[in-house]
C-alpha positions, 0 to 999 in steps of 0.5 A: 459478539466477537466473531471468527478468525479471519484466517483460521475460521476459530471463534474469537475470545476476548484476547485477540489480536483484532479480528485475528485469534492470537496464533495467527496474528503472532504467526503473521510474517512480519517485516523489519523495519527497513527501507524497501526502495533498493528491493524493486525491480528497477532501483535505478528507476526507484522515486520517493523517500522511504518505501516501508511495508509491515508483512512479507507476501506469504501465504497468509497475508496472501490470503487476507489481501485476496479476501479484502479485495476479490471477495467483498471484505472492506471491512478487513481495512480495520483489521490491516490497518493497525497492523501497517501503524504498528510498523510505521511507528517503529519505522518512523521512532527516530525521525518525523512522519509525514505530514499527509496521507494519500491512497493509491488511486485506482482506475474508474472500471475496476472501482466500479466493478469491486465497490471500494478503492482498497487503499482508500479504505486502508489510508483512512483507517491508517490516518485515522489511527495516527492522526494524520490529515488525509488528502482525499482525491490528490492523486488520480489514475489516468487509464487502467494500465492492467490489460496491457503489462501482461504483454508489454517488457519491464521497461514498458511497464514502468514508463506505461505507468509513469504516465498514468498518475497524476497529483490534482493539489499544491503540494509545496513543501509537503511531505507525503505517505502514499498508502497501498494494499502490496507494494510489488515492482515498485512501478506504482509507487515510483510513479505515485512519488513523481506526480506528487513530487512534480507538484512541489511536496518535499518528500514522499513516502510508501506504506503498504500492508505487504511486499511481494519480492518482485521477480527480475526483469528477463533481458530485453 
C-alpha cells in the first residue's frame, strides 16, 4: 500500500517522489547549492566550513517540519532525508564530503516530551543513504536554552548558546557534517562547529533540511 501525500493528502501511485505525489515534490522550494554561512544573523560570528540546506522556509516545507517534529511523524525522516542527499551531492560535486556525520543535540526535557531527537532520526537516514559513518552522542546540549532567548538581545542569544554545546570524542583531523531539521540565525550551528572544532577535527560542515532567512538583529 502506497499510501497518501503527506502535503496535499492525495492517494500515492506507483510514480512518487517518496512519500510526496510528484506535484508537491516538484513543487518544493528548492535551494541552489550555495554556501549559506554569510546568511546568518551575526556572519561575523558565523564558525564552520559550508552551511548547505536543500528547500527554503516555505510554507510547505513549513508544514512537513512542523508534522515531523510536533506531531508525532518520525517517520517522515525517510522522507526529508534523500530530499537534503540530493542536495549535498550537488553540493559536494566538486570537492570531497565530510568524513562523519553528527546530529544536532537536543536537550533532555524536550526529548523526553516529543519521543525523538528530529535531527538524530534525519542524520541516520542521511548516513545511511551516503554511507557515511555516523557518530552517535559527539555532541551533547548542556541546558535548554529555549525559555530564556525569547527575552534575551541577539548577542545574548548566541553567547547563551555557545556555552550550550559540547563535543564528548577526539576529533583530530576529522571533517564533520552537523545534520539538523532548519538552520535559521545560525547560533546552533556556530556553536556545534566550535565544540567540534575545539575537539581537533579540521573542518565542520552544516546540512539541514530548511532555511528560514533570519530576521536582523534590532539595535542593542
Amino acid at each position: 500500500m502506497l499510501g497518501y501525500c503527506w502535503l496535499c493528502n492525495q492517494s500515492l501511485t506507483g510514480r512518487t517522489g517518496g512519500g510526496l505525489c510528484l506535484v508537491c515534490l516538484y513543487d518544493l522550494p528548492r535551494l541552489p547549492p550555495s554556501c549559506l554561512k554569510w546568511r546568518c544573523q551575526q556572519p561575523e560570528r558565523a564558525q564552520g566550513r559550508y552551511w548547505y540546506a536543500a528547500m527554503s522556509w516555505q510554507a510547505d516545507t513549513r508544514s512537513l517540519v512542523h508534522r515531523f517534529k510536533f506531531h508525532s511523524c518520525p517517520e517522515l525522516a525517510q522522507v526529508l532525508a534523500p530530499l537534503m542527499v540530493a542536495q549535498v551531492l550537488h553540493c559536494y560535486q566538486d570537492k570531497p564530503r565530510p568524513d562523519a556525520i553528527m546530529a544536532m543535540p537536543m536537550s533532555y526535557s524536550r526529548w523526553v516530551k516529543r519521543g525523538y531527537n528530529q535531527a538524530g532520526l534525519l542524520a541516520r537516514a542521511v548516513a545511511e543513504q551516503l554511507q557515511l559513518p555516523i557518530i552517535s552522542g559527539g555532541l551533547r546540549r548542556l541546558y535548554d536554552t529555549g525559555t530564556q532567548q525569547h527575552h534575551s538581545s541577539a548577542s545574548q542569544r548566541w553567547d547563551s548558546m555557545q556555552r550550550s554545546l559540547y563535543c564528548t570524542g577526539n576529533m583530530t583531523g576529522l571533517t564533520v557534517a552537523v545534520v539538523d531539521d532548519v538552520l535559521t540565525t545560525g547560533a546552533s550551528i556556530s556553536a556545534a562547529a566550535a565544540a567540534i572544532e575545539q575537539r581537533g577535527a579540521k573542518a565542520v560542515d552544516a546540512w539541514t533540511f530548511a532555511f528560514a532567512e533570519p530576521h536582523p538583529p534590532l539595535n542593542e
